[in-house]
N, C-alpha and C positions, 0 to 999 in steps of 0.2 A: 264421863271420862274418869277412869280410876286411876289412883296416886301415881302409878307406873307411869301413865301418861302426862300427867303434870310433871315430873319429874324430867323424864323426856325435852319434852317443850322446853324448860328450864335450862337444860343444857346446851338445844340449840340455838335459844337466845343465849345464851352466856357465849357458847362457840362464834355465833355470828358479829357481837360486838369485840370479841376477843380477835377476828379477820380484822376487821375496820380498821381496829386501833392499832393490831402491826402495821396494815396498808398505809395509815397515817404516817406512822415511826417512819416508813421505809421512805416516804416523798422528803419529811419534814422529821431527821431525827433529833433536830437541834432546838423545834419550836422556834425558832427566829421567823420561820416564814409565815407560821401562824398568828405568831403576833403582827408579823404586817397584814395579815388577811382581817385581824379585827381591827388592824388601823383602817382601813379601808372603808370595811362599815363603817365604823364612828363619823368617818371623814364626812363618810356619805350622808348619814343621818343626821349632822349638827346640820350639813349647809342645809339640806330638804326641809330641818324643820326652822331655821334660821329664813328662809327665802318664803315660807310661806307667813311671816308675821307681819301683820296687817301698818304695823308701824313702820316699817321697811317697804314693804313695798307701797304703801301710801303713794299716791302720785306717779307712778312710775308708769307709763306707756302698757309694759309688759311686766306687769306687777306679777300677771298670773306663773308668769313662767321663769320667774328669777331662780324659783324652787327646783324647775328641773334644771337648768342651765349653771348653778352654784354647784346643785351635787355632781354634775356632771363632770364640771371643771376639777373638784376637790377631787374625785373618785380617782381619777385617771391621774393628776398632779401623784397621788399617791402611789399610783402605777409604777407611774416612770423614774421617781426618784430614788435614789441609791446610794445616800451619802452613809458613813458611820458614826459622825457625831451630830449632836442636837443642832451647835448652829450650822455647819454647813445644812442640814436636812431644811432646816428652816428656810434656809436663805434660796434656796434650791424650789423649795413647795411654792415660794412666793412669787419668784420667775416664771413658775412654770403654769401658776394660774392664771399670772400678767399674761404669758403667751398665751394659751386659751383666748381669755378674753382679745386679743389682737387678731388672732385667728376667726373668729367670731364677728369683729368689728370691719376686719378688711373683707368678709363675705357681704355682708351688709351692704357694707358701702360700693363696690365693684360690682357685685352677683348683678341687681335691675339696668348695669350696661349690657351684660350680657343675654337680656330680653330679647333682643331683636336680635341676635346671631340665630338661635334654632328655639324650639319650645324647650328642649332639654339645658338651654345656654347656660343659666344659673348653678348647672351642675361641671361648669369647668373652672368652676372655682377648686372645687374641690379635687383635681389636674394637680393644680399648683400644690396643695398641702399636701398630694402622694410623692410630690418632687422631695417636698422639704423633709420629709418624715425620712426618707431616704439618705440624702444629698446633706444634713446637719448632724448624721452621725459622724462627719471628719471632724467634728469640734466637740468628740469622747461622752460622755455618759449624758450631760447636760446637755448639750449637743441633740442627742436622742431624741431626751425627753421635751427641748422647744416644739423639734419637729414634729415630734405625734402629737404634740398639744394643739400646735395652730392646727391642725387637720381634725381635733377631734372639737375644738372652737368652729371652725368650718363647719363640719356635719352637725356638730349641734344645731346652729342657725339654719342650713339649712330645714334639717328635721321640723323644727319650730314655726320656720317661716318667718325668721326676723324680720323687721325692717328698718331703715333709719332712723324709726323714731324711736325703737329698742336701745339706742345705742347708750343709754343711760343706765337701760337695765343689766346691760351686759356690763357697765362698770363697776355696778354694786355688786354682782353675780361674783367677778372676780375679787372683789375683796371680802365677801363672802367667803368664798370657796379657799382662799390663803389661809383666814382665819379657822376655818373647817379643818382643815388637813395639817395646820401647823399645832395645832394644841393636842391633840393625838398622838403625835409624833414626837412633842416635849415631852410627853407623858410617859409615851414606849421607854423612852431613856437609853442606856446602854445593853439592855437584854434585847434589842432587835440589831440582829446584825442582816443588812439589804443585803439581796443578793445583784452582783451588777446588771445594769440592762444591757450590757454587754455582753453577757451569757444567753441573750437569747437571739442575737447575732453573731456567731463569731468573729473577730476581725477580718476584713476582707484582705484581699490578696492587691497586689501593685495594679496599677489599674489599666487602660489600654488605651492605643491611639492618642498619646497624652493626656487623656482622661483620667481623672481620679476616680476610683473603685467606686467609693458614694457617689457621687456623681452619677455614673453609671447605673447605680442602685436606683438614685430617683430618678432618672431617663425611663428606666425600666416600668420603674410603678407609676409614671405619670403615664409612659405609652398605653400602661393595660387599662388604665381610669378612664384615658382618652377613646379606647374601644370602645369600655363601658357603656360610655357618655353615646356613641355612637348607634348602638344599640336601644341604650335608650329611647331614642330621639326614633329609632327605624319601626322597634317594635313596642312602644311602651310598656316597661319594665315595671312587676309591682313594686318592690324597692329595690332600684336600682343602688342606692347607695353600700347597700352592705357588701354587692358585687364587689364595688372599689374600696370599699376599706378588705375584703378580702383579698384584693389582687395588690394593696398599697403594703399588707405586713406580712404577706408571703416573702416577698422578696428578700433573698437571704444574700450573701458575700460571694457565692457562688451558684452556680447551675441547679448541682446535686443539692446542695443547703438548698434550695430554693423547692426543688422536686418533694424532697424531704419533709421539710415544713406545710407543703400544700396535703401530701399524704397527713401527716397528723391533724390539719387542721379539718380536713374534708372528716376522715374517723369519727374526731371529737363532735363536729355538727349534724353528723347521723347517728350520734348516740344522743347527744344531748337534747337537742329538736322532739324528738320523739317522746321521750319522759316528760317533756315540756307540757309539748300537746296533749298525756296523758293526765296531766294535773291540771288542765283547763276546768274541768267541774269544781276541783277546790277554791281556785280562782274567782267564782262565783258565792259560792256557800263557806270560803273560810279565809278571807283575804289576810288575814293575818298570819297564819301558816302557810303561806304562800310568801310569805315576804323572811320568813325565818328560815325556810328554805332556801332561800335566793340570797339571803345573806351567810348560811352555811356554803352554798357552792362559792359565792366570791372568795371565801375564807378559803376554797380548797381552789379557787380559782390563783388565788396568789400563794400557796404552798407550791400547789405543778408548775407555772408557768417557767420558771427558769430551765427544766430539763425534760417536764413531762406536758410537751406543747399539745398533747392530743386529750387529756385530761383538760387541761384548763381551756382550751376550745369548747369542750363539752359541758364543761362549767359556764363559763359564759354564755353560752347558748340556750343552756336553759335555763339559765339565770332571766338573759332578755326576753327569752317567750314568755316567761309565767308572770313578769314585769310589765309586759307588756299586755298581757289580760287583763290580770287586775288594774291595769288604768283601764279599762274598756273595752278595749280590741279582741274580739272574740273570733275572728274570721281565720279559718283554719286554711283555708288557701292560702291568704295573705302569711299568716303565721309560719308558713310551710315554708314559703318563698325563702326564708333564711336559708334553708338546706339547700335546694338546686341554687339558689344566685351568689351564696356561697361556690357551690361549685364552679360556676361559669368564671368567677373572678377569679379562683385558684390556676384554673385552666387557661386563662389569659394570663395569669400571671409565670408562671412556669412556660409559656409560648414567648415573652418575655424578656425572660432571661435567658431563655436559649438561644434565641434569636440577634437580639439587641445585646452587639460589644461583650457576650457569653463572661461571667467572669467563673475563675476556676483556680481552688487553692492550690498551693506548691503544695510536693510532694515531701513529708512529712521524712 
């Protein structure tokens, strides 16, 4: 290669990092949402490596899994909260990890009734937290963020396979996970300004049949869970779960919001899915660049999410494949399954809302 070509080269790495960094600028030009993307990791790496310390989880049923079920709780506490100052934020993370763990605690304890309704029974649990994720946006930002928590305490337990004798762990999990996500967040200080989770649902419109609009939202998303569920149970589904958390946070204030959402979300999981599966090899041979990648995308996962729902779909999705390799899971069907049962949940969920009390914004 002669000097010309080194030269060359040089330009178009300089050209390509100089795209990146506008495409940055333009999502995130204030850096507030990036600073919340490295709260997010932090959140996530104090509880994971907090839950895996031998003195902690000493004794505990489900020692093994406090680790993922802390970060869990922290990551997503982090997600949802939207305050501007330290102590509301605080006070906010601290709620919101309490609900996780409740979400969590009430799957536990209700899911082995639900044994003997169908094989898939334990998964109408998670019915209910598509209601609440819905139906507790009337009670504004915090409101929200209860509701995705108890439903993301739900799916965790289920994921894990808790059981009542877990219920100890899930306590430590969530105070864990408090202290994960609130020390982060003291830290950020006043140069993070949230964006609200309000911006990734518009408010809805006056509601119907004497119905209130939330209300109606989580009618919606518990109907298409309860499809899910149904499905499930008809044709045994590889994870059925993602279907329903896909068809629980499609549901938007209206039809079109809802149609809308399902387009960016389906996008973001056919691009994302795929880069996933293409880093499966790394997975293997470089688990640590696998994990700085996956905390690059959350970082860009929480810049998009307020206006760019089809990026941070994308992010997230590859985030969980390449996450989910490096735990072990190397099964590229299974893997894959994100992307069509994605689809099917977006597909019931937009069947949904058209169907079930339609709701539809006034004319502007």
């Amino acid at each position: 290669m002669n000097p010309t070509d080194d030269d060359q080269s040089a330009l178009n790495a300089r050209s390509f990092v100089t795209r990146g960094i506008a495409w940055i600028e333009r999502i995130d030009p204030g850096t507030h949402r990036r600073i919340k993307g490295l709260r997010l990791v932090t959140a996530y790496g104090i509880a994971a490596s907090l839950g895996t310390l031998q003195d902690i989880t000493h004794g505990l049923s489900g020692g093994v899994l406090l680790g993922t079920l802390a970060s869990g709780f922290a990551l997503w506490a982090s997600v949802s909260e939207a305050r501007t100052t330290r102590f509301e934020s605080s006070r906010d993370l601290a709620v919101l990890c309490l609900a996780a763990g409740f979400g969590a605690a009430l799957f536990v304890i209700l899911a082995p009734l639900l044994h003997g309704v169908a094989r898939a029974g334990p998964e109408l649990m998670l019915v209910t937290g598509a209601f609440l994720v819905g139906y507790l946006k009337r009670f504004g930002v915090l409101g929200a963020g209860l509701g995705s928590q108890i439903y993301i305490g739900q799916l965790l337990a289920y994921g894990v396979q808790l059981g009542t004798a877990d219920l100890p762990t899930i306590a430590v999990a969530s105070a864990i996970a408090a202290l994960a996500s609130i020390v982060p967040r003291v830290l950020s200080g006043p140069a993070e300004r949230p964006a609200s989770v309000a911006a990734l649902s518009p408010g809805p419109p006056a509601g119907r049949n004497g119905l209130s609009a939330e209300f109606i939202m989580g009618l919606q998303a518990a109907c298409g869970a309860l499809v899910v569920v149904a499905l499930n149970e008809a044709f045994d589904l590889a994870e059925s779960a993602w279907a329903i958390t896909a068809c629980t946070y499609v549901v938007a204030g209206s039809a079109t919001g809802t149609v809308e959402r399902v387009r960016r979300r389906i996008i973001g999981t056919l691009v994302g899915v795929p880069i996933g599966l293409a880093c499966l090899p790394l997975a293997l041979h470089a688990p640590l660049l696998i994990w700085c990648a996956a905390a690059i995308a959350m970082i860009i996962y929480a810049m998009a999410l307020p206006e760019r729902y089809d990026v941070a779909c994308g992010a997230f999705a590859f985030t969980l494949i390449v996450t989910m390799a490096v735990s072990g899971l190397h099964s590229v069907p299974l893997l894959a399954a994100r992307a069509w049962e994605t689809l099917i949940g977006g597909m019931l969920g937009i069947i949904a809302a058209t169907i079930i009390f339609p709701l539809r914004l006034p004319r502007q």
